[in-house]
Phi, psi and omega in degrees: 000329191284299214296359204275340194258353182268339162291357160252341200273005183233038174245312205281317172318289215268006077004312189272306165289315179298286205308316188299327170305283157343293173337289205275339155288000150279324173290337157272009152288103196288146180297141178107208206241224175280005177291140201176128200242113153304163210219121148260171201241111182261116158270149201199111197010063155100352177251181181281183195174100150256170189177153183268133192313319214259337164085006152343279213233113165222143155197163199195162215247156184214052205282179200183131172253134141231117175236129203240156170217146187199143145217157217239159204250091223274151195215256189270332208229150166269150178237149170277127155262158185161180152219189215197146144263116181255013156212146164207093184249136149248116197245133136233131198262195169198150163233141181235133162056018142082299195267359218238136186193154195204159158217161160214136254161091182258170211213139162212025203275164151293114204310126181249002170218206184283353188274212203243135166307305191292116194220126173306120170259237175299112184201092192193146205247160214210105140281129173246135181295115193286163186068346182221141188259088159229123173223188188212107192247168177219127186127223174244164193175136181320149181277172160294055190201108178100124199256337170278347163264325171297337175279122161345118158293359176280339204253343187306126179301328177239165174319288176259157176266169201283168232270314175303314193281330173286310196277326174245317153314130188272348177083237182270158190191162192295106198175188161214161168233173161217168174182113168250146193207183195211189189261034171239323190225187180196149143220139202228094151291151173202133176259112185245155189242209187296178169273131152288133205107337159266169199273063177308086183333133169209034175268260217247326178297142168251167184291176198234152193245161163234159204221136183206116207237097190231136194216118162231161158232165185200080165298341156228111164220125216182128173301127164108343202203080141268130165247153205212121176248124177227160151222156196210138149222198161175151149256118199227119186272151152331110169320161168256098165231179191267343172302313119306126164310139212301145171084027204203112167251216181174144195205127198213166182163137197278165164275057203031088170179128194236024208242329175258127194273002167265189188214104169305342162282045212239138187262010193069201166288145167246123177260179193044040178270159199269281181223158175223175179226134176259134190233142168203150172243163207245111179241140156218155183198133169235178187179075184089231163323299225248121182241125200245160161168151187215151119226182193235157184201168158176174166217124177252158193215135189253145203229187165246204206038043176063354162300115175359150194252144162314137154215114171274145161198168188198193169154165173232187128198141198234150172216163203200135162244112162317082168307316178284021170100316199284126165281176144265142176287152180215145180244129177279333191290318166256337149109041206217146167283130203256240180239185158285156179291141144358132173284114178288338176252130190331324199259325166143178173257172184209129191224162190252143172192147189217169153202162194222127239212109162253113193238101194258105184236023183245143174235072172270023140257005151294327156116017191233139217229000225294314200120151175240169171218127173265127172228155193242130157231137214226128171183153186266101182257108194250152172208062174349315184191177189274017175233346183267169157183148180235150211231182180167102170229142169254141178205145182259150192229138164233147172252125171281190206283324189258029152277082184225022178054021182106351188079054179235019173219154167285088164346140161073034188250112181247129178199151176253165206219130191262153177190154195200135184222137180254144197210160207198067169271118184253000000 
C-alpha cells in the first residue's frame, strides 16, 4: 500500500515538474515575432533611461524613498511621536512607437490604518496625436483639480501638501481624459470613476461619475520667469461604496502631518446629497530663487428633501526661496511645477520656505461641524545632488472647538510639531 502511495505522490511530483517546465519555457520566451530596437543606456537627471537611437522606444524607471519623522508638541490630545515610510514607490514609465506612453505605479510604504500596505498609484495608457499637442490617457491617474495635489510627492516644499489641498481634491481615480495645450496654456477634461482600494458596491448600483474641467495660461513662460494662472472646477455624484451609506459623503484632512494619524478634521457623514461641484483657482509666479504659489478652492454640496445646501472652503499661499540661487522648471503643457535646476554648487542647494493653510470644514447652518484650522508652517530644504533631499518643517496648527474628528478628539487643541524626512528618487 505505501509503495502504491509513494508511486503517485512521485507520478504527481513529476507532472508537476513537467507542467512548471513547460510554463517557464513558455514564459522565457518574448512574445511576437523577431522585432528587435537597440536600447542605449543613461542617467539622465538623475534616472535610469533606456531609448532607442531613432527616439521610438524609451523607459525608464522612478522609484521613491521617503523616510519621516516627527514630533509633536501635545496640547489636549496625545499624539504618537515616531517614524515611517511614509512612500516607498516603483514606478516604470515608457514611451512606445514614438506616439504611445504607459505606467505603472506600485505603493509599497507602511499602512497607518486598515488599509493595505500595497496600494495602484499610477497605471494608465496615453495617446499623443502626432503632429497636434492633443493627447487622450485612460487608466488611473490624479483628476485634473488642484495644482498643489497634482504636483509630484517627490518635488512637494513641504513634507505634506496643505490640510485644504487634502480635504477637496481627490487625487487618483479611475478614468479618462483628454488634454491640449500649446506653448502658453492647457487645457484638460477628464472624466472619473472610483478610487481604487475602496470597497466599490458592484452589485445592483451603478458607479457614479464625476466630470472635470481644468484651464491654465502662462503669460511669461521662460525658464527662471513664469506666471501661472489656473481655474479648475467639477461635478461630483456621491460614491457607491459599502463604507457609506447611498447618498453620503464625508470630507476630511490630517493637519499636514502623517506621521500621527488621525485627522481632526472630518465633517462626519453629510447625508442626502443630490450632487456637489467643486471649485479652485490656480496663482503661481517664479523669478529666480523665488517661488510663490497660492490657491483658493471650495466646494458646495447640493442634498434632497430641502436640507440646507453645504459650503466648504480653504486656501494657502506659500512662498519658497533658493538661498543657492537654483530656479524651478515649470511644464506649461501640464499646468505643473516641475523640480529644481542642478545644485550649482558642489556641496548642494539649499532653499527656506513658509506657508500658511485656512481649512474651513464647518457650515453651521447646515449643521455640519468638520473643524476650521489656521496653520502656521515653516521648512528648511536641503539638496546634495539631484535625486537625494533632506525636508525640515516646523509648523503651528490653531483649532477650533468642533476640530474633534467626528467627536472621538478633544477641540480646540491647539498645537505644534517638528517633522523630517530623508527622500531617495531613483
Amino acid at each position: 500500500m505505501k509503495s502504491i502511495r509513494y508511486t503517485f505522490i512521485l507520478v504527481q511530483l513529476a507532472l508537476m515538474l513537467l507542467v512548471s517546465s513547460t510554463v517557464m519555457a513558455q514564459d522565457s520566451k518574448v512574445p511576437g515575432g523577431d522585432q528587435k530596437v537597440p536600447l542605449g543606456a543613461e542617467v539622465r537627471n538623475g534616472k535610469l533611461v533606456f531609448e532607442s537611437a531613432d527616439g521610438d522606444f524609451r523607459w525608464w524607471f522612478d522609484s521613491r524613498i521617503q523616510f519621516d519623522g516627527a514630533i509633536y508638541f501635545e496640547n489636549k490630545n496625545a499624539m504618537s511621536n515616531g517614524f515611517h515610510f511614509r512612500r516607498l514607490t516603483f514606478a516604470m514609465k515608457t514611451l512606445l512607437y514614438r506616439d504611445w506612453e504607459a505606467e505603472v505605479d506600485i505603493e509599497f510604504a507602511e499602512a497607518v490604518d486598515t488599509k493595505s500596505q500595497t496600494e495602484l498609484r499610477d497605471a494608465w495608457i496615453k495617446y499623443n496625436v502626432p503632429n497636434i499637442n492633443l493627447s487622450f490617457q485612460v487608466g488611473n491617474f490624479k483628476e485634473p483639480f488642484g495644482m498643489e495635489r497634482l504636483n509630484s510627492s517627490r518635488l512637494l516644499t513641504f513634507l505634506e501638501r496643505s490640510s485644504i489641498s487634502s480635504a477637496l481634491p481627490m487625487g487618483r481615480r479611475v478614468g479618462i481624459s483628454a488634454r491640449y495645450w500649446s506653448d502658453w496654456y492647457q487645457l484638460t477634461g477628464a472624466i472619473m470613476g472610483h478610487e481604487t482600494g475602496t470597497r466599490i458596491d458592484k452589485g445592483q448600483r451603478d458607479e457614479t461619475m464625476s466630470t472635470n474641467l481644468r484651464a491654465s495660461v502662462a503669460p511669461i513662460n521662460e525658464f527662471g520667469h513664469n506666471l501661472h494662472v489656473g481655474l479648475a472646477g467639477s461635478y461630483k455624484i456621491p460614491d457607491v461604496t459599502s463604507e457609506l451609506r447611498a447618498n453620503t459623503i464625508e470630507i476630511s484632512a490630517r493637519t499636514e502631518s502623517y506621521v500621527f494619524n488621525p485627522k481632526f478634521l472630518h465633517t462626519g457623514d453629510i447625508p442626502e446629497v443630490n450632487y456637489y461641484n467643486r471649485y479652485g483657482t490656480e496663482l503661481m509666479y517664479i523669478n529666480g530663487p523665488l517661488y510663490l504659489q497660492t490657491e483658493v478652492m471650495g466646494t458646495t454640496v447640493k442634498r434632497f428633501k430641502n436640507l440646507p445646501t453645504v459650503n466648504l472652503r480653504g486656501g494657502y499661499l506659500m512662498a519658497a526661496y533658493m538661498l543657492t540661487g537654483e530656479s524651478r522648471y515649470y511644464y506649461v503643457d501640464e499646468g505643473e511645477i516641475g523640480p529644481i535646476e542642478k545644485p550649482k554648487r558642489s556641496w548642494g542647494a539649499l532653499e527656506i520656505a513658509a506657508r500658511y493653510t485656512v481649512t474651513n470644514l464647518n457650515d453651521l447652518k447646515a449643521g455640519v461641524k468638520g473643524g476650521h484650522a489656521n496653520q502656521y508652517m515653516v521648512g528648511v530644504n536641503y539638496y546634495p545632488n539631484t535625486n537625494i533631499k533632506f525636508q525640515l518643517n516646523y509648523s503651528f496648527v490653531n483649532l477650533d472647538q468642533f476640530a474633534t474628528r467626528k467627536g472621538n478628539l478633544i477641540g480646540d487643541d491647539d498645537h505644534s510639531f517638528v517633522q523630517i524626512r530623508f527622500q531617495a528618487s531613483l
